[in-house]
NUVO-951698 format. One line per field, with one value per residue (C-alpha): residue number from 1; residue in one letter; chain; y, z, x. Coordinates in steps of 0.5 Angstrom, whole numbers, plus 2048, in hexadecimal, padded with zeros to 3 digits. Example, Ala and Ser with C-alpha at 12.3 -4.5 7.8 and 13.67 -1.06 7.14 Angstrom:
BEGIN
k: 1 / 2
r: A / S
c: A / A
y: 7F7 / 7FE
z: 810 / 80E
x: 819 / 81B
END
This chain:
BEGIN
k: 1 / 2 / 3 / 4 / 5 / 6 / 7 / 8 / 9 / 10 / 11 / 12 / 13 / 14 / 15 / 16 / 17 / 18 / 19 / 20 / 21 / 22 / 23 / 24 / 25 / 26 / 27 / 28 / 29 / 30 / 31 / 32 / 33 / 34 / 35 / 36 / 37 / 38 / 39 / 40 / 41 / 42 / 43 / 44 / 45 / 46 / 47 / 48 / 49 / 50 / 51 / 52 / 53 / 54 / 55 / 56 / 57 / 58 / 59 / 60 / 61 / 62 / 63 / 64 / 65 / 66 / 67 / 68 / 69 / 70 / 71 / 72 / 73 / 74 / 75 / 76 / 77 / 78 / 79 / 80 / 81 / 82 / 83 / 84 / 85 / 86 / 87 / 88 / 89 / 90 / 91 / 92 / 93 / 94 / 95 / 96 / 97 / 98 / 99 / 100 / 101 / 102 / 103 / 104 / 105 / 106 / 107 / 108 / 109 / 110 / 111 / 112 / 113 / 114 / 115 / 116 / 117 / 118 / 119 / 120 / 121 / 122 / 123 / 124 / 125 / 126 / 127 / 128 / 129 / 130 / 131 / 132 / 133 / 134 / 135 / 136 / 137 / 138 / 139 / 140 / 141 / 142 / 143 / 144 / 145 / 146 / 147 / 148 / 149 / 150 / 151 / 152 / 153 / 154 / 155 / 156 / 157 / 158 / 159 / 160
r: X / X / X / X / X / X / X / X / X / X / X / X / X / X / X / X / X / X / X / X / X / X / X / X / X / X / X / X / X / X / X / X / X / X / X / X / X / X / X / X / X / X / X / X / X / X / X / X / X / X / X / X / X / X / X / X / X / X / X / X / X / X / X / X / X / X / X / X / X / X / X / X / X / X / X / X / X / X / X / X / X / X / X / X / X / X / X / X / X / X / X / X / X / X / X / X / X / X / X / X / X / X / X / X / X / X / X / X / X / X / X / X / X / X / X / X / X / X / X / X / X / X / X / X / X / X / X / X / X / X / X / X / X / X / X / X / X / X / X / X / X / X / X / X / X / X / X / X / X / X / X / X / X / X / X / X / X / X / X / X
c: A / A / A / A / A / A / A / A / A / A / A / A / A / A / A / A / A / A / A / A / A / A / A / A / A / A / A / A / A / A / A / A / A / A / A / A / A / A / A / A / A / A / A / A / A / A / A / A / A / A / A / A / A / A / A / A / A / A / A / A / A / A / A / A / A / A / A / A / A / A / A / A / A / A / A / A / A / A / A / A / A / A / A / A / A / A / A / A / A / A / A / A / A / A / A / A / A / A / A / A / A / A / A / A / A / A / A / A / A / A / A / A / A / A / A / A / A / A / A / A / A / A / A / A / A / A / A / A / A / A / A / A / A / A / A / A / A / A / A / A / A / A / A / A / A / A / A / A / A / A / A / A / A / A / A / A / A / A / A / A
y: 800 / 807 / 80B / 811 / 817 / 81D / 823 / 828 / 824 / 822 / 82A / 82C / 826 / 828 / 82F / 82E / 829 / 830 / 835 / 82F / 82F / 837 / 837 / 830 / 82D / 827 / 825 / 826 / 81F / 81D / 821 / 81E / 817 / 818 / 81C / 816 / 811 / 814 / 814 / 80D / 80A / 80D / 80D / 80A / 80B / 812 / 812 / 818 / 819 / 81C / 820 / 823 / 826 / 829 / 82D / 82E / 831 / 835 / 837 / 83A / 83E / 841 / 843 / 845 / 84B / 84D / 84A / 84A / 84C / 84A / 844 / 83F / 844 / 842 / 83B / 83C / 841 / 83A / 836 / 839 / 83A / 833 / 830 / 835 / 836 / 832 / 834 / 838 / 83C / 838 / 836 / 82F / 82A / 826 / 822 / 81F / 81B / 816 / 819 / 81D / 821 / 81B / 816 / 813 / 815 / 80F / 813 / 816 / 81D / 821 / 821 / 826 / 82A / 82B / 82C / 831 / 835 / 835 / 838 / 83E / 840 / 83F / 843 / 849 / 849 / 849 / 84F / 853 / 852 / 84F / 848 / 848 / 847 / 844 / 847 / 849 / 842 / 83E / 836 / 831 / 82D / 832 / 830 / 82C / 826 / 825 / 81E / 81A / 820 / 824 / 81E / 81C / 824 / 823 / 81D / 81F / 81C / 816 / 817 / 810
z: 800 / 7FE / 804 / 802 / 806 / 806 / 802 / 807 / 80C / 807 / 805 / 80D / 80F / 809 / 80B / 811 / 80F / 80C / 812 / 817 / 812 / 812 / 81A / 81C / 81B / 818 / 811 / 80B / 80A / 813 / 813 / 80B / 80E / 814 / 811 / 80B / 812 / 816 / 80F / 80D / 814 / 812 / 80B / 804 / 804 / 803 / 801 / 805 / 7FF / 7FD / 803 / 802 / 7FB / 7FD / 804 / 7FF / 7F9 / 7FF / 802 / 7FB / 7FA / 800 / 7FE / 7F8 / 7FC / 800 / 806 / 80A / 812 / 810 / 80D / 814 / 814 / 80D / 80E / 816 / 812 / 80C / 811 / 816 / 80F / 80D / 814 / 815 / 80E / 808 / 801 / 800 / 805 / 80A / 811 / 812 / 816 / 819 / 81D / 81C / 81D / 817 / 814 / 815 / 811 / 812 / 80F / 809 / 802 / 7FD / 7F7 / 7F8 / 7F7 / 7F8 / 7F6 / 7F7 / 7F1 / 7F3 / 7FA / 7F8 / 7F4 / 7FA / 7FE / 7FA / 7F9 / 801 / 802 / 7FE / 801 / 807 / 805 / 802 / 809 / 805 / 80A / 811 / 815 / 81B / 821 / 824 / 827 / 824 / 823 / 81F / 825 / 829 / 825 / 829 / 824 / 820 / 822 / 821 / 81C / 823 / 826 / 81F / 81F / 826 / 825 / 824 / 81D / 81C / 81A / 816
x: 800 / 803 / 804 / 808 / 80A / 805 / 808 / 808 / 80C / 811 / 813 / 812 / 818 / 81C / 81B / 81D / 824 / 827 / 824 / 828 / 82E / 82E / 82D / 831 / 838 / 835 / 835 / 830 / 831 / 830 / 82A / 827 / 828 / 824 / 81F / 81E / 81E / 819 / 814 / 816 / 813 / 80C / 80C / 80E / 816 / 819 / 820 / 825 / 827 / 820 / 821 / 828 / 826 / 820 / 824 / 82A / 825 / 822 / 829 / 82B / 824 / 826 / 82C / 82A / 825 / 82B / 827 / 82D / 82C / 824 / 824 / 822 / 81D / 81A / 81A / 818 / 812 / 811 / 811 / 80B / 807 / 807 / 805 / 801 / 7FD / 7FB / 7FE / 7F7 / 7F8 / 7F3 / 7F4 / 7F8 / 7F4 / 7FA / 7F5 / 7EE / 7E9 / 7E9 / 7F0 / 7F6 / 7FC / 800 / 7FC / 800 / 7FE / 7FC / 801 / 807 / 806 / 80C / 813 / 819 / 817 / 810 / 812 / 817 / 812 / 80D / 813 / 815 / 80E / 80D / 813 / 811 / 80A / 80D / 812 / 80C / 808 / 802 / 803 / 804 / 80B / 80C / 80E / 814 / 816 / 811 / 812 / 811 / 811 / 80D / 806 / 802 / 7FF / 806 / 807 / 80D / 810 / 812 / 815 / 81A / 81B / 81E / 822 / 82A / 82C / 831 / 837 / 838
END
């Protein structure tokens, strides 16, 4: 049975490989791995390689818009819009009755390119103010329903 990784939840872990590479001295690859772990115990297998080339895609982006000092707040700010709201601008049920924002897709429904299109929209909304930000300090792992999410992000990397 295909069990494949919502879409929202691969591009927030691979947001979330290059704001721990840009904050940490782990590596790019460390951090991929433990990310394509974590999604592999619940869903079809995703490949840390699938992983590295979107955080490295992101990584270059914002480069390209001389981030710089600002770019953990880009992706802290990506990351908050994601968990928070569905690509039509909808509030995210992370948790129902009947289903939840974890439950795996029958399809696969994302892919670096995909996700990195989403991204950098996201990212330019977010500069032009027309999406919220977090708040000052907010994190990931401070949201309530974001289930074994906050646990990997907490967990330290492998170096081997």
């Amino acid at each position: 049975m295909s069990k494949f990784c919502p879409e929202w939840i691969f591009g927030v872990l691979s947001a979330q490989t290059s704001k721990e590479f840009l904050s940490t001295n782990n590596s790019i690859a460390a951090i991929s791995r433990k990310y394509s772990n974590a999604i592999t115990e619940r869903y079809n297998e995703v490949k840390f390689e699938e992983v590295t080339d979107l955080a490295e895609k992101i990584l270059q982006f914002l480069s390209e818009i001389n981030a710089g000092e600002e770019a953990v707040n880009y992706l802290n700010d990506y990351i908050h819009y994601r968990v928070n709201f569905e690509a039509n601008g909808s509030e995210r049920k992370l948790s129902g009755m009947f289903s939840s924002a974890f439950d795996p897709q029958k399809l696969k429904d994302y892919n670096s390119d995909k996700c990195f299109k989403i991204f950098k929209a996201t990212v330019f909304s977010i500069r032009n103010d027309a999406l919220p930000k977090s708040t000052p300090g907010w994190s990931i792992t401070d949201v309530e329903d974001i289930d074994w999410i906050g646990e990997v992000i907490n967990e330290e990397p492998e170096l081997f």
